[in-house]
C-alpha positions as a Markdown table, in Angstrom:
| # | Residue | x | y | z |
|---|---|---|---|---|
| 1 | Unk | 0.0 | 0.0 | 0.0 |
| 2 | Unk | 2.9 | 2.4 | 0.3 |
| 3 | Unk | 5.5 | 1.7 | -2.3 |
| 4 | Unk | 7.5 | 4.2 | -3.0 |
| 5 | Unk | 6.3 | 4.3 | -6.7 |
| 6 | Unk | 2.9 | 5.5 | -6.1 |
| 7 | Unk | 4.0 | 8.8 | -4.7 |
| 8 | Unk | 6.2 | 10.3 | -7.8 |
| 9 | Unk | 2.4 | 10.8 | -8.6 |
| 10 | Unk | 1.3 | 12.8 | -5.7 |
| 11 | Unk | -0.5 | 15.5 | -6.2 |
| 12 | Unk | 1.6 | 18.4 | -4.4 |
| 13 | Unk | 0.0 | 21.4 | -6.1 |
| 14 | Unk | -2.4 | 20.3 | -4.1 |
| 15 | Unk | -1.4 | 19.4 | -0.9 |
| 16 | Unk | 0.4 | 23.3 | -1.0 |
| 17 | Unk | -2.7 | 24.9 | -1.7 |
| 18 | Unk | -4.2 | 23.3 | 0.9 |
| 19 | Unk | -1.2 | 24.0 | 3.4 |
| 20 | Unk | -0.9 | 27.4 | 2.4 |
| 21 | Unk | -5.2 | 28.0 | 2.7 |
| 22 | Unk | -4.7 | 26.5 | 6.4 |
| 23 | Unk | -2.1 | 29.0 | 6.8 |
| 24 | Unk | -3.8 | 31.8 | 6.2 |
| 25 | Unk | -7.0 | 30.6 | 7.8 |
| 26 | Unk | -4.7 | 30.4 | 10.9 |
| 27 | Unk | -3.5 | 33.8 | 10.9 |
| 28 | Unk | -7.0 | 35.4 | 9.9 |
| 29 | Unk | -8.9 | 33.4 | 13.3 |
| 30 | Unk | -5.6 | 35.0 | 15.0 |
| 31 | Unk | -6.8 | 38.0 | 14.1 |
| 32 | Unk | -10.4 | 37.3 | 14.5 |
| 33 | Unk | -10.2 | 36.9 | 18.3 |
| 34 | Unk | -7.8 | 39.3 | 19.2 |
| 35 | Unk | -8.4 | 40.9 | 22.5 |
| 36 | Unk | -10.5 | 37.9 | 23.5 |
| 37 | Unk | -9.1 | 36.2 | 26.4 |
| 38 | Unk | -11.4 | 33.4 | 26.5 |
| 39 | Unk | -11.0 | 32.3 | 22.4 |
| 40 | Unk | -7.2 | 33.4 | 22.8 |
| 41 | Unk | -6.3 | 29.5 | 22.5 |
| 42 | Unk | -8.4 | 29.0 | 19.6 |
| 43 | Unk | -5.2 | 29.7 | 16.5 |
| 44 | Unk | -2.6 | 27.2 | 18.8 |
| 45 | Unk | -5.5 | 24.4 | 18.6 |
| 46 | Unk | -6.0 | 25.0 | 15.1 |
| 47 | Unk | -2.4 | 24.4 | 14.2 |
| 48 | Unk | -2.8 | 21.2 | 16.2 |
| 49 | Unk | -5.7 | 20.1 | 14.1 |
| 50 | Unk | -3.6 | 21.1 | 10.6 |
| 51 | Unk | -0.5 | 19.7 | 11.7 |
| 52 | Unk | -2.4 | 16.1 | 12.5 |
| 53 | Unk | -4.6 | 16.7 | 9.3 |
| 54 | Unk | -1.3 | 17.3 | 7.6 |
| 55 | Unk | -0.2 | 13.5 | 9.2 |
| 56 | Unk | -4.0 | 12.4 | 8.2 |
| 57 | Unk | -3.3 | 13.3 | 4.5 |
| 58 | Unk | -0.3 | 11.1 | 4.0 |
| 59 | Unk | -1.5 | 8.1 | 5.7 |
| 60 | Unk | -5.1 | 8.3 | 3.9 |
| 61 | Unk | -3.0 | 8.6 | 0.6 |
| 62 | Unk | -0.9 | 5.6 | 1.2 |
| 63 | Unk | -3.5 | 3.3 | 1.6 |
| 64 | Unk | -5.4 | 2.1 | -1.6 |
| 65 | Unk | -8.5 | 3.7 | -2.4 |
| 66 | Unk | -10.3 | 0.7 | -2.9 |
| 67 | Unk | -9.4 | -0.5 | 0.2 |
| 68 | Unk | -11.4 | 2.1 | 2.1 |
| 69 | Unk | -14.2 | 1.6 | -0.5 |
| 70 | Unk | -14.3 | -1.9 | 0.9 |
| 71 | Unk | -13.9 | -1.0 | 4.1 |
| 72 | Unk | -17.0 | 1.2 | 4.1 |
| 73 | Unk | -19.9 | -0.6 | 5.6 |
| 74 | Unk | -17.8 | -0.7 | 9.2 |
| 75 | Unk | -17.4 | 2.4 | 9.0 |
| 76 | Unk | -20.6 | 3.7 | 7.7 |
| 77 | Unk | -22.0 | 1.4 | 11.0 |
| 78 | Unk | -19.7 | 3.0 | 13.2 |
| 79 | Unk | -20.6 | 6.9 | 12.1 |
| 80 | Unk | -24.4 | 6.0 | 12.6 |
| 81 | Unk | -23.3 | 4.8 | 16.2 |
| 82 | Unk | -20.9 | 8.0 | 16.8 |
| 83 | Unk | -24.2 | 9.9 | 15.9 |
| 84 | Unk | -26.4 | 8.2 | 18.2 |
| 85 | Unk | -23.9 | 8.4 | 20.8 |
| 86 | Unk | -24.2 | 11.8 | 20.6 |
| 87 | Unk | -28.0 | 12.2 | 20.6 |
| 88 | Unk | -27.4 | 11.1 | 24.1 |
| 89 | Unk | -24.9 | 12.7 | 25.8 |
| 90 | Unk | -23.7 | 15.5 | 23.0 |
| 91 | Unk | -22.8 | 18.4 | 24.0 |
| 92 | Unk | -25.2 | 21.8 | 23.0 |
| 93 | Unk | -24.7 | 24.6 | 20.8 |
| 94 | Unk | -26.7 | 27.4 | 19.8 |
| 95 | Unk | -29.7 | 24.8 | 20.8 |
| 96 | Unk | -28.4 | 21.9 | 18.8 |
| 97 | Unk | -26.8 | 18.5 | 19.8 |
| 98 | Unk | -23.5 | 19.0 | 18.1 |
| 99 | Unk | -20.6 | 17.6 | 20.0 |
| 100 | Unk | -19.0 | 14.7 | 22.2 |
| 101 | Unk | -17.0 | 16.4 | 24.9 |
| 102 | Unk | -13.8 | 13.7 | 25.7 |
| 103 | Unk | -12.4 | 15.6 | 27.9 |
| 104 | Unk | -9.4 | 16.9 | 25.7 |
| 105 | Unk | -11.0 | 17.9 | 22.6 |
| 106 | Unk | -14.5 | 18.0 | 21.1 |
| 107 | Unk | -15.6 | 15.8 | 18.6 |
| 108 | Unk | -18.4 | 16.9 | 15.9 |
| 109 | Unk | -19.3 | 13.4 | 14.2 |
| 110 | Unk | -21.6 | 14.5 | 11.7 |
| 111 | Unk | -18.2 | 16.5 | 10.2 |
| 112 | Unk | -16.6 | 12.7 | 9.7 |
| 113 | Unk | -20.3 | 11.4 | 8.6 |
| 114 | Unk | -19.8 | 13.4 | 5.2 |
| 115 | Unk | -17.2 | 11.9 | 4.3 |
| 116 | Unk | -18.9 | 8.5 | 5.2 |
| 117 | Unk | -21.4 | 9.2 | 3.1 |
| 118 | Unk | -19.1 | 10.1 | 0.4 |
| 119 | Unk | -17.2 | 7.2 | 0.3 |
| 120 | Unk | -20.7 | 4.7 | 1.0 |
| 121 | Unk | -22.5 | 6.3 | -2.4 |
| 122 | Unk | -19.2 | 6.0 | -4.5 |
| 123 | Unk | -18.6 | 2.6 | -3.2 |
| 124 | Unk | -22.7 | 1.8 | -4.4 |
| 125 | Unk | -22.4 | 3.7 | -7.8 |
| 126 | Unk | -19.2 | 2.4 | -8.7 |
| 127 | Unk | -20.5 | -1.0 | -7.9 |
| 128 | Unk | -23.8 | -0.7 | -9.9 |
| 129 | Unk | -21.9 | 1.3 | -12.0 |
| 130 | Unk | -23.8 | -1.1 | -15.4 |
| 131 | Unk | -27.2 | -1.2 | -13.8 |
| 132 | Unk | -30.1 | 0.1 | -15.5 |
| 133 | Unk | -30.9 | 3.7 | -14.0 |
| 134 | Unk | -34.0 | 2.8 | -12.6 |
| 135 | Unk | -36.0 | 4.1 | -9.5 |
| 136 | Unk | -35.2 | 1.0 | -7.5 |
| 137 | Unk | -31.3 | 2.0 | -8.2 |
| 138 | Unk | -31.9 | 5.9 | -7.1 |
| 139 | Unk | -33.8 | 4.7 | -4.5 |
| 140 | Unk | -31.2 | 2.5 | -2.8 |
| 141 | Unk | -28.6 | 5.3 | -2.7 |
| 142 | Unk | -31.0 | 7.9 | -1.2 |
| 143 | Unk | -31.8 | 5.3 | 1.6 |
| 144 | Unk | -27.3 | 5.3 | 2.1 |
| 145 | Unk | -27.3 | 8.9 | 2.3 |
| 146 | Unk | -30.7 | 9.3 | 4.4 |
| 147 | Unk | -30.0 | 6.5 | 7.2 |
| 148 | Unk | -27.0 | 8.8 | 8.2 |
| 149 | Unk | -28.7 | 12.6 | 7.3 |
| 150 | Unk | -31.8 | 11.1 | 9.4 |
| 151 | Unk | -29.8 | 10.8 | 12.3 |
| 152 | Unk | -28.4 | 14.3 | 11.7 |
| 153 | Unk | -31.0 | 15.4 | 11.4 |
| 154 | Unk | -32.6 | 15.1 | 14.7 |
| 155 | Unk | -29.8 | 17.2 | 16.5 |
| 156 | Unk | -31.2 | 19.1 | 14.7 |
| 157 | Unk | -28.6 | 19.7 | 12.0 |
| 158 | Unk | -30.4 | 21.1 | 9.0 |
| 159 | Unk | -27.6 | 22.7 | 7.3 |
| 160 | Unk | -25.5 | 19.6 | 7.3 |
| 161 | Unk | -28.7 | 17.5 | 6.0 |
| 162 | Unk | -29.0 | 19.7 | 3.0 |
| 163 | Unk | -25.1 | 19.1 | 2.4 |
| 164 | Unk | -25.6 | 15.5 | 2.2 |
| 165 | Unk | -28.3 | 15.4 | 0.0 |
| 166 | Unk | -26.7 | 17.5 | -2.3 |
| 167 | Unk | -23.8 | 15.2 | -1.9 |
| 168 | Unk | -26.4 | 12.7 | -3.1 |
| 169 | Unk | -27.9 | 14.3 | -5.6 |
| 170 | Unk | -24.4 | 15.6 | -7.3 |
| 171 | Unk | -22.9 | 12.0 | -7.2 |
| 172 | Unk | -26.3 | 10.6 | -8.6 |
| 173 | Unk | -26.2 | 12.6 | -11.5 |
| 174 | Unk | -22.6 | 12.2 | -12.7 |
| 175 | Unk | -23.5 | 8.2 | -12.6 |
| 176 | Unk | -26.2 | 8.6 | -15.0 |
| 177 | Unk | -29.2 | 10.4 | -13.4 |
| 178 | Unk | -31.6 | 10.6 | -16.2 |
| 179 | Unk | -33.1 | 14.0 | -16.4 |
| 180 | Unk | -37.2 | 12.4 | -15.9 |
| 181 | Unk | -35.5 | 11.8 | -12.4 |
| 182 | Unk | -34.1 | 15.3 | -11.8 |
| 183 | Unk | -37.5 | 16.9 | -12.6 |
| 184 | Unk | -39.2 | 14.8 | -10.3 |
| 185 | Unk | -36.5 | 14.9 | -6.9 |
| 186 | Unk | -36.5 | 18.7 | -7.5 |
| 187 | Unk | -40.5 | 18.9 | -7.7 |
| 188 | Unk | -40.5 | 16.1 | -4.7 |
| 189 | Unk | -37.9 | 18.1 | -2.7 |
| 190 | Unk | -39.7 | 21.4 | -3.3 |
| 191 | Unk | -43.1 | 20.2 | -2.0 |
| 192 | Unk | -41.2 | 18.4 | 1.2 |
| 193 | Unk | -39.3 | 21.6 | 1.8 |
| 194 | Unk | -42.4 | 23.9 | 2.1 |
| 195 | Unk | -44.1 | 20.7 | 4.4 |
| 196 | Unk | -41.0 | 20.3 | 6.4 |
| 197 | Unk | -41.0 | 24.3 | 7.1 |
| 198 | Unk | -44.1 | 24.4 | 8.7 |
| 199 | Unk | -44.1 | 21.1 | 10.4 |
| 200 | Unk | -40.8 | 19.3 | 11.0 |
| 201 | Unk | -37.9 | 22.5 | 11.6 |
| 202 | Unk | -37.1 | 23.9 | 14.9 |
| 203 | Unk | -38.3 | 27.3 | 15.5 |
| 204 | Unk | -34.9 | 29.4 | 15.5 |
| 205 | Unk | -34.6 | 27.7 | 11.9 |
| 206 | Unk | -37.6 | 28.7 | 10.7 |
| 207 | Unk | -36.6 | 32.3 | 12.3 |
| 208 | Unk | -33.7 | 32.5 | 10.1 |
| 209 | Unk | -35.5 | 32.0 | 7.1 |
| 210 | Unk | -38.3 | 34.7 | 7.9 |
| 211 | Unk | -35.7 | 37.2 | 8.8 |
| 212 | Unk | -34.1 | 36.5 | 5.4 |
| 213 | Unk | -37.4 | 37.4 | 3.9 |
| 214 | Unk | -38.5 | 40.3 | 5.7 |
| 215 | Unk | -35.0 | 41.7 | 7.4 |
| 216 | Unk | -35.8 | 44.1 | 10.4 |
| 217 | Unk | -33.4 | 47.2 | 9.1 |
| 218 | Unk | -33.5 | 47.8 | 13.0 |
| 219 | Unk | -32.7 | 44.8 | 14.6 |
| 220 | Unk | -29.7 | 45.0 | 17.3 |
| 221 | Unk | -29.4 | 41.5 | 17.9 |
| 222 | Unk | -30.1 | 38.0 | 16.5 |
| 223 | Unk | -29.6 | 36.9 | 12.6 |
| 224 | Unk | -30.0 | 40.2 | 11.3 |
| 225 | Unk | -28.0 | 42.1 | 13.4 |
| 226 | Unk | -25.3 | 39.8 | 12.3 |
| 227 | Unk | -25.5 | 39.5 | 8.8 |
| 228 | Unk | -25.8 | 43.2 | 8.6 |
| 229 | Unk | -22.3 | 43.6 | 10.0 |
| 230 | Unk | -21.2 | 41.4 | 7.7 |
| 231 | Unk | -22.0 | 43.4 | 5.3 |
| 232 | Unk | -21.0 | 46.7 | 6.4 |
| 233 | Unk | -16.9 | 45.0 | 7.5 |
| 234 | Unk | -17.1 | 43.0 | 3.8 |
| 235 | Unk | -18.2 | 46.9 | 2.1 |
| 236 | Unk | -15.5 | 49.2 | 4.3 |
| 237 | Unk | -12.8 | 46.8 | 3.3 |
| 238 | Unk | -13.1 | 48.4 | -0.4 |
| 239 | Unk | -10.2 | 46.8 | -3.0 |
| 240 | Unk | -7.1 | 46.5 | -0.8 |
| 241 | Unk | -9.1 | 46.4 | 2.4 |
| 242 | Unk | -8.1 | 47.7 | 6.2 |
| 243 | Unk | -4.9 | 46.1 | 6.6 |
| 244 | Unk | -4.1 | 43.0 | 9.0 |
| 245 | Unk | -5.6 | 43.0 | 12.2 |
| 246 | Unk | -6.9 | 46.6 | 11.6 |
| 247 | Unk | -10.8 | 45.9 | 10.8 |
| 248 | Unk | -13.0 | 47.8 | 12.9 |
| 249 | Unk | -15.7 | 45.5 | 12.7 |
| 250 | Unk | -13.6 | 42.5 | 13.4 |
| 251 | Unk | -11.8 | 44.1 | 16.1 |
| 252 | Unk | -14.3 | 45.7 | 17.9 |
| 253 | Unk | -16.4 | 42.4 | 17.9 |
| 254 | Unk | -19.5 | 44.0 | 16.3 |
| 255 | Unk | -20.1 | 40.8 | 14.1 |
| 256 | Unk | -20.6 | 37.1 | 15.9 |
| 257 | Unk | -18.9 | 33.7 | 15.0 |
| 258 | Unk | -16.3 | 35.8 | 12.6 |
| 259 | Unk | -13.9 | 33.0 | 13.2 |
| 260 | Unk | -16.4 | 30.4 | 11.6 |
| 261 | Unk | -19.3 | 31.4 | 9.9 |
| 262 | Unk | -18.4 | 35.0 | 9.3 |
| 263 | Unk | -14.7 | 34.7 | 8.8 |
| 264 | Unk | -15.0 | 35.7 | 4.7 |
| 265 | Unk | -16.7 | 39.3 | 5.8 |
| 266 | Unk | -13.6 | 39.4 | 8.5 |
| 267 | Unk | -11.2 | 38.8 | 5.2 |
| 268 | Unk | -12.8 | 41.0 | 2.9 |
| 269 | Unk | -12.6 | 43.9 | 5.8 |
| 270 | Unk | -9.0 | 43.6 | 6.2 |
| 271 | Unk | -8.1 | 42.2 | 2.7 |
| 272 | Unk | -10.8 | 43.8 | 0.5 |
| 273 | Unk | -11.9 | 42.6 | -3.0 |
| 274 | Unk | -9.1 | 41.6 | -4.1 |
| 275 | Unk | -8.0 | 39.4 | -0.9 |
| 276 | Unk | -11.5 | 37.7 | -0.6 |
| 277 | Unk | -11.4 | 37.1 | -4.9 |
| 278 | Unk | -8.0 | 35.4 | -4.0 |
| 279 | Unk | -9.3 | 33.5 | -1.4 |
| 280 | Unk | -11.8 | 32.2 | -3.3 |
| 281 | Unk | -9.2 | 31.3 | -6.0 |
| 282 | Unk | -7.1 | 29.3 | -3.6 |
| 283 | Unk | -10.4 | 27.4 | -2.6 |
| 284 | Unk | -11.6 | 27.3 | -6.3 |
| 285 | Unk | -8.1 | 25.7 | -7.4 |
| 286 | Unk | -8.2 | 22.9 | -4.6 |
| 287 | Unk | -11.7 | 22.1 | -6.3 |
| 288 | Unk | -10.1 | 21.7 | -9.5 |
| 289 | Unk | -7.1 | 20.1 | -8.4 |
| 290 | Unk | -9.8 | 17.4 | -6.9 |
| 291 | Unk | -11.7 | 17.4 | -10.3 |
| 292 | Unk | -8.8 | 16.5 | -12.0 |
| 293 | Unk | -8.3 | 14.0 | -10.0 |
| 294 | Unk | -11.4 | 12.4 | -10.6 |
| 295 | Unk | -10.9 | 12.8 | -14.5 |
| 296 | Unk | -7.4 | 11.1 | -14.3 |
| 297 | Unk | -8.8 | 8.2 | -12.1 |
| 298 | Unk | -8.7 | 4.6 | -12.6 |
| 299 | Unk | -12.2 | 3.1 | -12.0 |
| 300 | Unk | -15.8 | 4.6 | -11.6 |
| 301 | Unk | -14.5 | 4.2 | -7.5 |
| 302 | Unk | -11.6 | 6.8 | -7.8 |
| 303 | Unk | -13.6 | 9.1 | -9.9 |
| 304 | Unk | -17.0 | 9.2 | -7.8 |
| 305 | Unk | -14.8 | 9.8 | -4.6 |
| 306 | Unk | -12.9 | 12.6 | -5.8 |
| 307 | Unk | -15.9 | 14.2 | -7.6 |
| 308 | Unk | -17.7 | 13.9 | -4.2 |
| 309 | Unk | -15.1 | 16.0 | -2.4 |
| 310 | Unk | -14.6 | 18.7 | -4.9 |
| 311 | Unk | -18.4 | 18.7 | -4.3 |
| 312 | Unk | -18.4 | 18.9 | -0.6 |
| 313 | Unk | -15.5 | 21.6 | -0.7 |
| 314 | Unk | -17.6 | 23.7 | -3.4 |
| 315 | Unk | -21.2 | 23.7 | -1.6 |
| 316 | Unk | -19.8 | 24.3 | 1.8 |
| 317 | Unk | -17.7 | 27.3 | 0.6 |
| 318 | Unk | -20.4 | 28.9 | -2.1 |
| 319 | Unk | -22.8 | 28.0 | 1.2 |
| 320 | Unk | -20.9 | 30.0 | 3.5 |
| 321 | Unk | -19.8 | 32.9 | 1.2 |
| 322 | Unk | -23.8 | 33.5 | 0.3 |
| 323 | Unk | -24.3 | 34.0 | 3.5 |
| 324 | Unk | -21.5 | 36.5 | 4.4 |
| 325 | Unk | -22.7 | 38.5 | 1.5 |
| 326 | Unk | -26.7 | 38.0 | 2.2 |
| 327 | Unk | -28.0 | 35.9 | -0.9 |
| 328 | Unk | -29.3 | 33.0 | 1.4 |
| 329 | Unk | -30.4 | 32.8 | 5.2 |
| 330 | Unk | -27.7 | 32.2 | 8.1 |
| 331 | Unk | -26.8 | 28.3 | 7.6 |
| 332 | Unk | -23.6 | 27.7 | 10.0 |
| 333 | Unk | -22.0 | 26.4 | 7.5 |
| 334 | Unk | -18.1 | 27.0 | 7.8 |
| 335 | Unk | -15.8 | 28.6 | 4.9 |
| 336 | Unk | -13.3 | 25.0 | 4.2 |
| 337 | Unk | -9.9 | 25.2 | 5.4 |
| 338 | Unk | -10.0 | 28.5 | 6.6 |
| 339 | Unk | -12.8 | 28.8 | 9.7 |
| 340 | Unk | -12.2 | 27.7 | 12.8 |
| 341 | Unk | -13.2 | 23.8 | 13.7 |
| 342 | Unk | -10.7 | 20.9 | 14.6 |
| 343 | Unk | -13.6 | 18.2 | 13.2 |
| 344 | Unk | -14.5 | 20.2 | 10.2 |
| 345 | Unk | -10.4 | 20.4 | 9.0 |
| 346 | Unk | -10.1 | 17.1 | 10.0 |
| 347 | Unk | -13.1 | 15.7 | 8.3 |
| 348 | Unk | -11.8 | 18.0 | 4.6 |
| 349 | Unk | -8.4 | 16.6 | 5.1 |
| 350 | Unk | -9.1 | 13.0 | 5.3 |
| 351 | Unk | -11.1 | 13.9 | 1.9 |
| 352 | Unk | -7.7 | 15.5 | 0.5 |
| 353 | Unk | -6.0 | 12.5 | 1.2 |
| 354 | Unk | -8.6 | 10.1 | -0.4 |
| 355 | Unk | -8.5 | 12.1 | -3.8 |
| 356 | Unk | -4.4 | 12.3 | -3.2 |
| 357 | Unk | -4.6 | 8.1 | -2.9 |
| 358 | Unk | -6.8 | 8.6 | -6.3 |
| 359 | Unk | -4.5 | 10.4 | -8.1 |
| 360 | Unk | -1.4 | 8.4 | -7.1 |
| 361 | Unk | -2.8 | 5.1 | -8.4 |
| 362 | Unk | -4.1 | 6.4 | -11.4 |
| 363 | Unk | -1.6 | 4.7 | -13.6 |
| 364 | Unk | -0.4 | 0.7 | -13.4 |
| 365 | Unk | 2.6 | 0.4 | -11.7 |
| 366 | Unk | 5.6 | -0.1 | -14.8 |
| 367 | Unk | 7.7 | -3.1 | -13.2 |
């Protein structure tokens, strides 16, 4: 599983975009929390978490794909216990279920549950990968994706639902989702959307979305009061932004969370335009770095796998950044690589080294 010869194909345009994103992320939650005593600790835990994803990467890479792909229905048992583990003694955040507190670090399962569910669908599609496209065949994989967004679910976890479901739907279409089906999942997942709104969210979710609809202009707290200072550090940062540590609305702590969710508007204050277009670049390029990966790959296995993660990367950052600039209510999503979250950088780097062991096997061996 690690011969040397596999890794003269290692993908280290990638692996240096993703150091150099973590990086930066580092020094932007440095200057995030500055002047808060009780998040001061929050950059030197970060480095921890990079510096054992950094470890993850290389050991994920030198074991076979296909040997996680076959490895997949212990782990996809294992996340589903992990999640109800937490149901019952999680931790609580912002009213949710979200965490298992060990004692040294917290753990956020559903984070590792992604990628689960990543490798579970591309180990099903890649093994009916000459099946007819029926109904029975969707069907099948939405039950793989749902047994584990179900249990997310009831955290509740809505945001991280939707991102595995789009998982599902974006790796059912590039195996040959016929377009009869599309109409009818989108019609299907309209209808249950408007249904679950009024009868299966929590009440602080459905806030969010109302205050996206109608915005109170005068609100001083809550959602609104939020995004609005989002908006106001991402527009005073102009082109070449505040400089380094010098954003008043970072600084002065008039925005929330702007070491996780709101970290892009913290950027674009003290960066501007053209530090936040760069940051999207360097996230943009990591997604294509994967995408090649999955167009260089061996098997229908090594393609759906990297094709899921470029996926997972993409939503969760287009997710995020919508929301730092308004186009889509509050969703707690985080901004990959760069916001604050040992589980969440552990979670994307386990996915880097998966679509690393891709693109290192993706010619035979010459002997």
């Amino acid at each position: 599983m690690f011969r040397s010869s596999y890794w003269r194909h290692f993908d280290f345009w990638l692996l240096g975009m993703v150091i150099l994103s973590m990086v930066f992320g580092i020094a932007m939650i440095r200057s995030a929390i500055a002047g808060n005593e009780t998040l001061a600790e929050l950059p030197s835990r970060q480095i921890t978490w990079a510096s054992l994803g950094f470890v993850v990467i290389l050991i994920v890479a030198g074991v076979d794909y296909r040997f996680w792909g076959g490895a997949v229905k212990w782990m996809y048992f294992a996340i589903v216990l992990f999640l109800l583990l937490l149901y019952f003694i999680g931790g609580a955040t912002f009213g949710a279920v979200r965490w298992i507190e060990t004692g040294l670090v917290s753990i956020q399962p559903t984070e590792l549950a992604k990628i689960v569910v990543i490798l579970a669908l591309a180990a099903y599609f890649a093994r009916y990968y000459d099946e007819p496209r029926t109904w029975f065949w969707l069907l099948r994989s939405l039950l793989i994706a749902g047994g584990i967004a179900g249990f997310i679910y009831i955290q509740p976890n809505l945001s991280n639902v939707i991102v595995i479901l789009v998982i599902w739907g974006a790796m059912a279409w590039i195996s040959g989702l016929e377009w009869r089906q599309l109409i009818v999942i989108l019609l299907v997942g309209l209808v249950l959307g408007v249904v679950a709104f009024f009868f299966f969210i929590e009440d602080y979710q459905q806030a969010r979305i109302v205050t996206f609809l109608f915005p109170d202009p005068d609100a001083r707290h809550g959602a609104t009061y939020n995004v609005l200072q989002a908006l106001t550090a991402l527009g005073s940062g102009g082109w070449a932004g505040r400089g380094y540590g010098l954003g008043t609305q970072t600084q002065l702590r008039f925005m929330k969370v702007r070491h996780t969710d709101f970290i892009f508007s913290a950027i674009g204050e003290e960066f501007g335009f053209i530090g936040a277009v760069l940051v999207i670049a360097m996230i943009g390029f990591i997604i294509y770095r994967c995408l090649r990966a999955a167009r260089l790959a061996r098997d229908p296995l090594g393609t759906l796998i990297s094709y899921g993660v470029a996926i997972l990367i993409f939503f969760q950052a287009a997710v995020n950044i919508a929301v730092n600039l308004n186009l889509i209510p509050v969703t707690g999503l985080p901004l990959p690589f760069i916001s604050y979250g040992g589980s969440g950088l552990l979670s994307l780097m386990i996915g880097i080294g998966l679509v690393e062991s891709v693109v290192m096997r993706h010619k035979p061996l010459d002997f």
